[in-house]
MITOR-596645 format. One record per residue: residue in one letter; x, y, z of N, C-alpha, C, O, CB in turn. Coordinates in pm, whole numbers, plus 32768, in hexadecimal, padded with zeros to 4 digits. Glycine has a CB too. Layout:
BEGIN
AXYZXYZXYZXYZXYZ;...
//
This chain:
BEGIN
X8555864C7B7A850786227BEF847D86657BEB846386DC7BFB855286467C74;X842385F37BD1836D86407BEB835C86A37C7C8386868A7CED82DD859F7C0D;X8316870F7C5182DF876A7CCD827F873D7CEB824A87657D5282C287F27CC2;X823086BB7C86819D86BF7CE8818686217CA181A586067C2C80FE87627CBD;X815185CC7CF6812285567CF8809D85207CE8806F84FA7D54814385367D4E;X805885117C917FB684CE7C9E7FA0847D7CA57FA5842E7C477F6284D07C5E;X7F7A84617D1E7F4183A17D367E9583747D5B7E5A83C97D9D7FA083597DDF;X7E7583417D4C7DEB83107D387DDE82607D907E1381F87D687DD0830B7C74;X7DAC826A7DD97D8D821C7E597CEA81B77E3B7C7581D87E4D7D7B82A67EEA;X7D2581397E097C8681257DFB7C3E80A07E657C5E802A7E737C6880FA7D46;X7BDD80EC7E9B7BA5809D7F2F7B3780627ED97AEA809F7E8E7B66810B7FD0;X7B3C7FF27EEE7AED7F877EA57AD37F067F1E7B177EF67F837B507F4E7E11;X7A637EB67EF57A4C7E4D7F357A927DDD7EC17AB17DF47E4C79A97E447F5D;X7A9F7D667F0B7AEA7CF27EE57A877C707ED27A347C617F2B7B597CD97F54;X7A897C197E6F7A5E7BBB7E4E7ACF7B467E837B477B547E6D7A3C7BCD7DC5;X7A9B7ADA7EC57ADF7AAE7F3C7B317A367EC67AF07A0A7E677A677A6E7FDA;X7BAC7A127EDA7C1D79C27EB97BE979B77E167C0E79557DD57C2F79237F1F;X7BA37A0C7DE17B7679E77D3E7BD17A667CF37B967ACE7CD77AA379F77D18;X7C9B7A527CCA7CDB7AC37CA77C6A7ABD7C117C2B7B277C0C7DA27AB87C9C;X7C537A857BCB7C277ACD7B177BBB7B0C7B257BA37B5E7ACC7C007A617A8C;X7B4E7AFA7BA07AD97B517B877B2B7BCE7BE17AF37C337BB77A2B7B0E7BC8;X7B8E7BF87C427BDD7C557C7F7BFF7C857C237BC87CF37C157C3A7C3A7CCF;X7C597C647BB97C8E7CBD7B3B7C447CF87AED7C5C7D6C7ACA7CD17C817AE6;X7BBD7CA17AB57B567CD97A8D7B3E7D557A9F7B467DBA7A597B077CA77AAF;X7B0F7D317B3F7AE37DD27B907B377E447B757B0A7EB17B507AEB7DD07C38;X7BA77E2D7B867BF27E817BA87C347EE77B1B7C477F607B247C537E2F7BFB;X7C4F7E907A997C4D7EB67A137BEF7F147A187C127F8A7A117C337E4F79B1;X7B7A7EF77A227B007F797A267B017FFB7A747AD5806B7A587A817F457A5B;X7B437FCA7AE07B4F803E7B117BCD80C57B407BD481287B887B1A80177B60;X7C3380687ACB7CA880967AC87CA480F47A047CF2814279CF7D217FF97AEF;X7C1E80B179D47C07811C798C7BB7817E797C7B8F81A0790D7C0581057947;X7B9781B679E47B4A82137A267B7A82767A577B3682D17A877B1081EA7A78;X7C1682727A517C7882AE7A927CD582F77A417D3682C37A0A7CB682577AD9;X7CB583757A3A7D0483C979BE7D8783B879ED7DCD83A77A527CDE847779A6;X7D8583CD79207E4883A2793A7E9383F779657F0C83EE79507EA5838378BE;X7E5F845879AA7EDF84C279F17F03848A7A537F7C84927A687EC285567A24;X7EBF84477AA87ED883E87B2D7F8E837E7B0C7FA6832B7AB57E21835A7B34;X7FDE83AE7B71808C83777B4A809D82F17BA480EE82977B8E812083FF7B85;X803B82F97C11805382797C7D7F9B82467C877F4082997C7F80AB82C17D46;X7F8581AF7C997F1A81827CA37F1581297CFD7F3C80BC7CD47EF381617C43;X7EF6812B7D607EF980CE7DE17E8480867E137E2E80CA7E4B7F1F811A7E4F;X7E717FF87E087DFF7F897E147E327F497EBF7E9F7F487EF87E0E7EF77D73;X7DBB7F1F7EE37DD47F117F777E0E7E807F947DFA7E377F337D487F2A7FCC;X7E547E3B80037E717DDA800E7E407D697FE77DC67D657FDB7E7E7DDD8058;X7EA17CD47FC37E4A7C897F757DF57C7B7F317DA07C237F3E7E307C637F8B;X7DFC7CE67EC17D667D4F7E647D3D7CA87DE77CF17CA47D867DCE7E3C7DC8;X7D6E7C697E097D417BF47DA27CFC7B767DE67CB57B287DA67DC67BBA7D52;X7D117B6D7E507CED7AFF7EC37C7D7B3C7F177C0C7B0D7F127D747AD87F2C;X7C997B9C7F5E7C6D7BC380207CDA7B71802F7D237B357FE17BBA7B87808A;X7CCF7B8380F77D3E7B6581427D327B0781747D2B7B0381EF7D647BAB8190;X7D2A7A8281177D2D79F081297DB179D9814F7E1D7A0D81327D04799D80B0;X7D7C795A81B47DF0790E82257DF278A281E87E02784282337DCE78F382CE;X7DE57883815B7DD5781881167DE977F6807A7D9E77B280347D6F78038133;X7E68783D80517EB2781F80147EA977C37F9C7E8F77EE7F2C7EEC780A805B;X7EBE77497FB47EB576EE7F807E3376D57F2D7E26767A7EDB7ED176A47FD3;X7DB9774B7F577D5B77517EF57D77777F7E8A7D31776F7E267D0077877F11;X7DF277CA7E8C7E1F782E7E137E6A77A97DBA7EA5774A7DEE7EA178CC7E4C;X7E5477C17D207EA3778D7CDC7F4177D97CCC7F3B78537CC67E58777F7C6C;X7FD0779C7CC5802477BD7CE0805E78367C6580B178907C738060774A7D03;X8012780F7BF1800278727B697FC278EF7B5F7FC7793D7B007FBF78367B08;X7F6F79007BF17F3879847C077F7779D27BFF7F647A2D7BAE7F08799F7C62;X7FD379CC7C4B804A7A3A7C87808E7A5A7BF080C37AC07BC580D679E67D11;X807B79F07BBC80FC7A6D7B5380997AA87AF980AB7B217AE481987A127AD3;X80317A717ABB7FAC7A7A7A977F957B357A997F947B927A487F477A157B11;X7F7F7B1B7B4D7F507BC97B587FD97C247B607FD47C987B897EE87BF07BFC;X804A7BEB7B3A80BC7C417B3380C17C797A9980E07CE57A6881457BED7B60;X80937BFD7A6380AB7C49799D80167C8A79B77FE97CA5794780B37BA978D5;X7FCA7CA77A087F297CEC79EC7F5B7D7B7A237F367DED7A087E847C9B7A59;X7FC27D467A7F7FF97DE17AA280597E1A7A5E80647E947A6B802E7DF07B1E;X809F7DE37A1B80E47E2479C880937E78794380B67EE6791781427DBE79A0;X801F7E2679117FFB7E5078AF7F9D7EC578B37F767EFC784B7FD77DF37877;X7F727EF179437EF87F6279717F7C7FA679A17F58801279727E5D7F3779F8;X7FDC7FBD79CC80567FF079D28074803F7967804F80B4796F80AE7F9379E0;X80AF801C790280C28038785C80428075782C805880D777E580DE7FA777FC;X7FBB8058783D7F598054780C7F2980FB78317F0E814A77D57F0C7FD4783E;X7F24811E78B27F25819C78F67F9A820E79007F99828579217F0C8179796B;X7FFD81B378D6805F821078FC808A8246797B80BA82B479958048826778C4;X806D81DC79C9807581F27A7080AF81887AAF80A181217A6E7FED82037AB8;X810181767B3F811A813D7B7D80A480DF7BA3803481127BAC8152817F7BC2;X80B380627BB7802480147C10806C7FD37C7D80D77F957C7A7FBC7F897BB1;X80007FF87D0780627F8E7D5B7FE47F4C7DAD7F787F877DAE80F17FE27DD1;X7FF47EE77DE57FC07EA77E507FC97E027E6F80247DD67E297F427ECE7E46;X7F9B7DB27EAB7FDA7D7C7F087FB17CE57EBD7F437CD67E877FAA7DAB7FAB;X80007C917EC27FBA7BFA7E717FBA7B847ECC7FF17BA47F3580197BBE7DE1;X7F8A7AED7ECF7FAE7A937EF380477A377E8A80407A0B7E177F257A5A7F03;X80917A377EC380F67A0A7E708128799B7E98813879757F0C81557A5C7E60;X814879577E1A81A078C47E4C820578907E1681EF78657DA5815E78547E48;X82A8787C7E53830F78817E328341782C7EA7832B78467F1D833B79017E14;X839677AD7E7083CD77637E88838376FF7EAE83BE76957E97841777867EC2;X830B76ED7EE582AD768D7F26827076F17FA3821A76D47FF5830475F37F5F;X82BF77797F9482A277D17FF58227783F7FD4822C78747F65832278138010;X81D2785B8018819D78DB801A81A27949807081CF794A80E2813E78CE8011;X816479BC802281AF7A6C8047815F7AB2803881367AAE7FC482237AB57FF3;X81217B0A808580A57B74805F811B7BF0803A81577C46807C801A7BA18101;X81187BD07FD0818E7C257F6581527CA67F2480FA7C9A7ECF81C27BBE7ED5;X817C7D1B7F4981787D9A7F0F81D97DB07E8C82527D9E7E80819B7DFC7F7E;X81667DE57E20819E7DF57D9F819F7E9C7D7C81487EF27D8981437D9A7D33;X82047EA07D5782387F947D32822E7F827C91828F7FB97C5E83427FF57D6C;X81E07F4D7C3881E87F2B7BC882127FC77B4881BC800A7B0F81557EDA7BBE;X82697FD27B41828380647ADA823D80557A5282277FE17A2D833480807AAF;X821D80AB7A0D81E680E37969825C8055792E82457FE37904822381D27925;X82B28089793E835E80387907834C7FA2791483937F5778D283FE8062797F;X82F77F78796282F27EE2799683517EB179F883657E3B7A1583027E88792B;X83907F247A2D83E87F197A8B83BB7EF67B21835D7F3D7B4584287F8B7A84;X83D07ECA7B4F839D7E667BF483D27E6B7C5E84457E407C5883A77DD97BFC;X83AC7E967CD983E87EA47D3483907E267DA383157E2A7D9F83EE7F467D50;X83B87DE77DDA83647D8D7E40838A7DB77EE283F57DE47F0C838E7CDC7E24;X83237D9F7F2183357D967FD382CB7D41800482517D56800283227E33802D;X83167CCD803882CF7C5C809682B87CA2814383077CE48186834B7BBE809A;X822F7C73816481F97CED81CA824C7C958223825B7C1B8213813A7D1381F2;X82807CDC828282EE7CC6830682957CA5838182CD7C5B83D283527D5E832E;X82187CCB83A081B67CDF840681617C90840180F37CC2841B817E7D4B840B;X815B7BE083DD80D07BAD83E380687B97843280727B50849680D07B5F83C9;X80217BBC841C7FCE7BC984917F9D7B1D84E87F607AB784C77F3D7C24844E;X7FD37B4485457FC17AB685A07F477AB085B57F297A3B859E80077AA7862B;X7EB67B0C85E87E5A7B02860B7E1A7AB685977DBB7A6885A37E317B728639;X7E547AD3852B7DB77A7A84B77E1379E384A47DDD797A84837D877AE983C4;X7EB779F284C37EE67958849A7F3D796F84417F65791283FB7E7B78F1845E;X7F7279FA84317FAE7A02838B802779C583998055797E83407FCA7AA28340;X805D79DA83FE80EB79B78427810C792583FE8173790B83C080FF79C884C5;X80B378CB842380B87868840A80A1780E838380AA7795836D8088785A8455;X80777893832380637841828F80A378B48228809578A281AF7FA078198261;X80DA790E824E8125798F81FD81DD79A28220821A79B3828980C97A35823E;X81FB799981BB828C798D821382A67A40823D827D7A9081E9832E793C8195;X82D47A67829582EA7AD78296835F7AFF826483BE7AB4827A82D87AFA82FA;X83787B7B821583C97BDA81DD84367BF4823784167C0182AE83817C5081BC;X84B17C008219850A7C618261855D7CD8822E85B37D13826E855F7C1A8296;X85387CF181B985747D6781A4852F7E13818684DC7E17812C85BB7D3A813C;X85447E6B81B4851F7EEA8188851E7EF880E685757EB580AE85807F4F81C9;X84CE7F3F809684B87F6D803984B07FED80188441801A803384747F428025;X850F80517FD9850780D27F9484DD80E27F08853180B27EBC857A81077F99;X84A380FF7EE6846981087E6C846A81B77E2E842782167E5883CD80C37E83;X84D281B47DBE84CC82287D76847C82527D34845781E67D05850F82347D3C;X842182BB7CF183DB82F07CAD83B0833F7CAA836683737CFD83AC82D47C9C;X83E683777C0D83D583F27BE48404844F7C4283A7849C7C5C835784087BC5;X846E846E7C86849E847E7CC0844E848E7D64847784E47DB284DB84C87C7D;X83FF84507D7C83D2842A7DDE841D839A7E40844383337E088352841D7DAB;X842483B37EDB8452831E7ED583E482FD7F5883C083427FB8851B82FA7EF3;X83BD82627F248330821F7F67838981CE7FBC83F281927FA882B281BC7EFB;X832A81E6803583518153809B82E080ED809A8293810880F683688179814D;X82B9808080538229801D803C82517FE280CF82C57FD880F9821E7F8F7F97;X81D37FBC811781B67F7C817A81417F27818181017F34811981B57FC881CB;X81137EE081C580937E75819780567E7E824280907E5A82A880D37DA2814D;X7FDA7EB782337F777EAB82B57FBF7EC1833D7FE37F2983737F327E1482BE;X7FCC7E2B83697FF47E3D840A80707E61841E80987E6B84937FE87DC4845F;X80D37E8083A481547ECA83A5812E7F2C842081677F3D848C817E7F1D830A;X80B67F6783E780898026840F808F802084AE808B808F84E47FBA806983D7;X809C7F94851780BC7F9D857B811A7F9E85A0811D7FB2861A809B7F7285A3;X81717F928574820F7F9685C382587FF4856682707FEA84ED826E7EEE85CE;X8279805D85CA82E18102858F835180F0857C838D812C852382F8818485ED;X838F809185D68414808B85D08423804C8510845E809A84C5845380168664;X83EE7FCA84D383FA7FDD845383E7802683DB840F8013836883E37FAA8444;X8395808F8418835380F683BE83AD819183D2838B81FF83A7829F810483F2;X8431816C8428847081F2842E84B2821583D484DC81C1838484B782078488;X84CD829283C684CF82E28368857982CB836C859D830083D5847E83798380;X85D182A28337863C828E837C8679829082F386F2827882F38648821483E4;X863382AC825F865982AD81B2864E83258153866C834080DF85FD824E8168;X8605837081DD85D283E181C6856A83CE8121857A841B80C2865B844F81C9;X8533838D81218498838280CB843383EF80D6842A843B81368440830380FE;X83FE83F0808C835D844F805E831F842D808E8308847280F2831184597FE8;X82BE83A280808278837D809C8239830380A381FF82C88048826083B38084;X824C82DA812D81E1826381548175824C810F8118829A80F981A9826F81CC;X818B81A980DA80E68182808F80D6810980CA813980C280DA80D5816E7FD3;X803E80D680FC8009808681607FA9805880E17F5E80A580A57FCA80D181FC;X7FB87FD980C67F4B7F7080967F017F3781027F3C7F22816C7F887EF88049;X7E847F1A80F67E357ECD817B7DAC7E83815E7D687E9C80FB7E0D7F4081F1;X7D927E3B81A87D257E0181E47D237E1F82657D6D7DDF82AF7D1D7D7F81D5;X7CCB7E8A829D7CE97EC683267C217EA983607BC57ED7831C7D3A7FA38312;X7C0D7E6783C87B9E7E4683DF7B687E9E844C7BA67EC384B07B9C7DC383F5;X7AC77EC4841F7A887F1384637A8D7F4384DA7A947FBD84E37A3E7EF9845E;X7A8B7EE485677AA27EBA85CF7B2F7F3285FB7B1C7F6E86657AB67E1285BF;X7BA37F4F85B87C117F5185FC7C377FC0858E7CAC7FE5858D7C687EC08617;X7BC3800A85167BD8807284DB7C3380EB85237C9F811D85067B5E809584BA;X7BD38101858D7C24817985DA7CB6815F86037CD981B8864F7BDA819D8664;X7D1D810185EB7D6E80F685D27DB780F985727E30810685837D6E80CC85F1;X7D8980EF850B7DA180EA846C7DBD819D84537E1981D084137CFA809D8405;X7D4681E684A17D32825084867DAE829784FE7DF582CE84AA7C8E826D848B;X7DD682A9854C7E1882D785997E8A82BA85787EDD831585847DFC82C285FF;X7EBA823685447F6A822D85417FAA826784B9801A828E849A7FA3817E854B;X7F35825A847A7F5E82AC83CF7F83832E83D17FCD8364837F7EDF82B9835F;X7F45836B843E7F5383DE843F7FE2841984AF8035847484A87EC28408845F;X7FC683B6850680548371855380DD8370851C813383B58551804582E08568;X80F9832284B081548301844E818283B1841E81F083E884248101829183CA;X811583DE83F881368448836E819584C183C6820584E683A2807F849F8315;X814C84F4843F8192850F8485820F850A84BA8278853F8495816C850384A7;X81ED84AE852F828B8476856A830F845884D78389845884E4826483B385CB;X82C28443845B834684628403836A84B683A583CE84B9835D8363840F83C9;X82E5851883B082EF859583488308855882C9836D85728287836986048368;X829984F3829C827984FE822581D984CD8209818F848A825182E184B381DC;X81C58500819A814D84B88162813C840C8173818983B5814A815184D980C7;X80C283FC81BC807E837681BD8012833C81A27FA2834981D4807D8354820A;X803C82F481467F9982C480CE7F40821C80EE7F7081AB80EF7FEA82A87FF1;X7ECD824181007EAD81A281547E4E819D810C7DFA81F580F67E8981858202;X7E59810580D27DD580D780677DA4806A80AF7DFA801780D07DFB80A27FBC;X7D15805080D97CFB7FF3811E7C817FD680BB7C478031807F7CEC800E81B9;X7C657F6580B17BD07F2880817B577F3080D97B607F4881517BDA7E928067;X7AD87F1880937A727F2480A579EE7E9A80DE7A097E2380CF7A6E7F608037;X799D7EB68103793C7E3E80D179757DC2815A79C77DCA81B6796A7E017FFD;X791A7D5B812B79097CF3819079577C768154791C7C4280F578687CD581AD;X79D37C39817979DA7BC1815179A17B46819A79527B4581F87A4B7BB68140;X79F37AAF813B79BF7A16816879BC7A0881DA795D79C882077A0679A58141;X7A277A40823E7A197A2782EE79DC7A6E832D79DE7A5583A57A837A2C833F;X79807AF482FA794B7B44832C796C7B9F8379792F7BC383DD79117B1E834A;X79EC7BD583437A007C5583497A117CE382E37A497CFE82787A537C458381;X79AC7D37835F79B27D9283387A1E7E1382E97A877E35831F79887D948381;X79FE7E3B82917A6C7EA282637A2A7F14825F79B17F1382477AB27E8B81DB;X7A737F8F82767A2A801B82687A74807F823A7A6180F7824D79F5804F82E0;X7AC7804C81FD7B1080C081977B48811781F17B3780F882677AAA811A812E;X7B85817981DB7B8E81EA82457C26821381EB7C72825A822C7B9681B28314;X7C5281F1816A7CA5822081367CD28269811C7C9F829F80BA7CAD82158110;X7D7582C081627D72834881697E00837581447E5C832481487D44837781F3;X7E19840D81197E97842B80EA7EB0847981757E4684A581A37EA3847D8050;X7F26849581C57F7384D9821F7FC1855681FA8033852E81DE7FC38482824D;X7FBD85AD81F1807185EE81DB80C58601824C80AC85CD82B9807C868A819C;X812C864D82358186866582A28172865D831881A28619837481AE86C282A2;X812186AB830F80DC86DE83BE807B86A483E3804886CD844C80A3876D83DA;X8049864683A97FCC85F983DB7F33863E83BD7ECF863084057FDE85EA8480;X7F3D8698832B7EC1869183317E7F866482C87E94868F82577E9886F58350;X7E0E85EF82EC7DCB85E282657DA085FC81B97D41863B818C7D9A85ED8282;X7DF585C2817F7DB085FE80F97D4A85AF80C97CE285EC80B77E0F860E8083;X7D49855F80B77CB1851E80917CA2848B80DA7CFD844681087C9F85057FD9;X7C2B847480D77BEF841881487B4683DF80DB7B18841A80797BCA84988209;X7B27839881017AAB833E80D17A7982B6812D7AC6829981897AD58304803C;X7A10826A811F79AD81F78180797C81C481127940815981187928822D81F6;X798F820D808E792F81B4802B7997817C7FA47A0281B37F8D789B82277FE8;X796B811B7F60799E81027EED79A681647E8B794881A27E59796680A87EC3;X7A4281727E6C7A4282027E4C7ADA81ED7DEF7B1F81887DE77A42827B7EEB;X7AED826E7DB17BAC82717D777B9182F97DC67B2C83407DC77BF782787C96;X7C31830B7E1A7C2C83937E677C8083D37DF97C85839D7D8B7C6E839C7F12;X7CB284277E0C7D4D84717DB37D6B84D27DE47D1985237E107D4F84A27D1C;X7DEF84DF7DE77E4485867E597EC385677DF77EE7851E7D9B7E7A85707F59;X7EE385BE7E3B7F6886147DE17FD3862A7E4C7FC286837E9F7F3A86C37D98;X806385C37E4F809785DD7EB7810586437E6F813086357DFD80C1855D7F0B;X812786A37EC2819286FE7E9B821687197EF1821F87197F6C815487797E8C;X8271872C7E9C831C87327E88834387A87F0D83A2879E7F5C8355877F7DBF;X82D488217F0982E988A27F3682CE88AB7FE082FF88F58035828789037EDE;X823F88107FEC822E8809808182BB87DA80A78311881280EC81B187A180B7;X82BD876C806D832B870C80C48388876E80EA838F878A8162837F868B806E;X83DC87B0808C8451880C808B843E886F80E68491887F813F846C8849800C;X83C788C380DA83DD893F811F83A488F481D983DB891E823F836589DE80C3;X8331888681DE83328871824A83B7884482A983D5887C831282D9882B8245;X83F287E78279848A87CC82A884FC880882D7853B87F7833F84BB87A78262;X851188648260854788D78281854C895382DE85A4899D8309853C88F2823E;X8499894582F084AC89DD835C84B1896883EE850A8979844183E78A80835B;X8456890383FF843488C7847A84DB886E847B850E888384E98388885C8474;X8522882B8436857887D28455858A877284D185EC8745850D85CE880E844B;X8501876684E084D586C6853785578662851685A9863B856A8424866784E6;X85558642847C857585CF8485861D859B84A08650852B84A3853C85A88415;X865A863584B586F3865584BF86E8860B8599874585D885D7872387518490;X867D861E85C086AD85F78649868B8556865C86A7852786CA8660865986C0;X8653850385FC863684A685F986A1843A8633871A844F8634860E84A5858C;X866083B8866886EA835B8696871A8318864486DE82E585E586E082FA86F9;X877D8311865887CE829185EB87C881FA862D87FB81E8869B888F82B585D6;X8794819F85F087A3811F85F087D480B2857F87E380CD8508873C81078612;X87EF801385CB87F17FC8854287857F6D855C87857F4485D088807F7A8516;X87377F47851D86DB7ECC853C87417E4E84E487827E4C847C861A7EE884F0;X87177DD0857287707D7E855F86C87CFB854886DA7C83852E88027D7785F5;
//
C-alpha cells in the first residue's frame, strides 16, 4: 500500500464541441507533466465543454478519446481521469473515465444533471456509486453538480478521497469554493476539484478555482489561471487524522433508495 500519492490537476480552457483539437491540447500538456505524477485529472467534458448538444458529437468520439486515454495513461505511467460525452445504446452520458497505466477502466455516469442548463433532459443520469482502487488509495469520482448534494457524497465506504471533475461557472464560484471544502470535512477525507477555465459558445464564464482539501479542510493548492497544480496526498494524514478525531465512527447510517 503507497504512503504517498501524486496527482497533478490540469485547469485548462476548452475548445467548444471540437474533441481532436481537445486531445491535441491536452497531449501537450500532459507532457509537461513529470512522470512522477501517479493520478492526472482533466476537468469535465475536457473534449467538448458542457454542451447540451450531443448529437454534435460524432458517436466514435467517445471511444476515440478512450484509446487517447488509454495511451497517455501507459504513456505517463499514470492514472488519467476525466469526464467525456458518451454514446451508448442511442443513449447519452456525461461519463467519467478512472483510466489505469494497465488500461484498466473504471466508469461513473454523473447522477446530478443539472436541470438549470437542461442536462437532465439530453444526459441520461447515472445511478450507481463508484469506488475506485488505487495504489492503494480508494477514489470516490463525482462530476460537478454531484458537489451539491452530501447525502451522495457520504462517506459511508470509508474512501480517501473525493475527486470532482467540473465546469463550474463564475457567477456561483463561491459555491464551488465553499462545498469542496464542505465535503473534505464533513467526511474526513481529501477533496480534489478540477474545474476549467476561459469563456465558452454560450458565454459562460469559467474561473478555475481548482483545489486540493485534506482532512480537515485545509487548502493545499488552489489556482484562477491556466495552470497543472500538483500535491501529494498522504497515507499518514488520513490515518493519523481519523484516528485521533474519529468523526467518522459517529456518522449516520443510511440506505439510499
Amino acid at each position: 500500500m503507497a504512503k504517498e500519492l501524486k496527482i497533478a490537476l490540469v485547469q485548462s480552457p476548452l475548445f467548444w464541441e471540437d474533441p481532436e483539437r481537445n486531445r491535441k491540447m491536452f497531449s501537450k500538456k500532459l507532457d509537461a507533466i513529470s512522470n512522477e505524477a501517479d493520478l492526472i485529472v482533466l476537468p469535465e467534458m475536457f473534449t467538448t465543454a458542457f454542451t447540451m448538444y450531443p448529437k454534435n458529437i460524432s458517436e466514435k468520439e467517445g471511444i476515440r478519446t478512450v484509446e487517447w486515454m488509454q495511451r497517455q495513461a501507459a504513456g505517463k505511467n499514470a492514472a488519467l481521469v476525466g469526464s467525456i460525452v458518451f454514446q451508448e445504446d442511442g443513449k447519452y452520458f456525461n461519463r467519467l473515465y478512472f483510466v489505469e497505466p494497465d488500461g484498466g477502466i473504471n466508469t461513473y455516469d454523473k447522477r446530478h444533471t443539472f436541470t438549470l442548463a437542461g442536462e437532465d433532459k439530453v444526459y441520461n443520469a447515472g445511478e450507481k456509486k463508484v469506488l475506485v482502487k488505487y495504489k492503494g488509495f480508494r477514489f470516490y469520482p463525482l462530476i460537478c453538480y454531484d458537489l451539491r448534494f452530501p447525502v451522495w457524497s457520504r462517506n459511508t465506504e470509508n474512501y480517501d478521497a473525493l475527486l470532482y471533475v467540473a465546469n463550474w461557472p463564475k457567477p456561483r464560484i463561491a459555491a464551488w469554493d465553499t462545498l469542496l471544502k464542505a465535503r473534505a470535512i464533513e467526511n474526513m477525507a481529501y477533496c480534489i476539484g478540477v474545474n476549467r477555465i476561459g469563456r465558452d459558445d454560450t458565454g459562460h464564464e469559467y474561473v478555475g478555482h481548482s483545489a486540493v482539501y485534506d482532512c480537515l479542510g485545509e487548502q493545499l493548492v488552489f489556482s484562477e489561471k491556466e495552470t497543472i497544480l500538483q500535491v501529494t496526498l498522504s497515507r499518514e494524514h488520513i490515518e493519523t487524522t481519523r484516528n485521533k478525531l474519529k468523526f467518522l465512527d459517529d456518522r449516520d447510517h443510511f440506505i439510499l433508495e
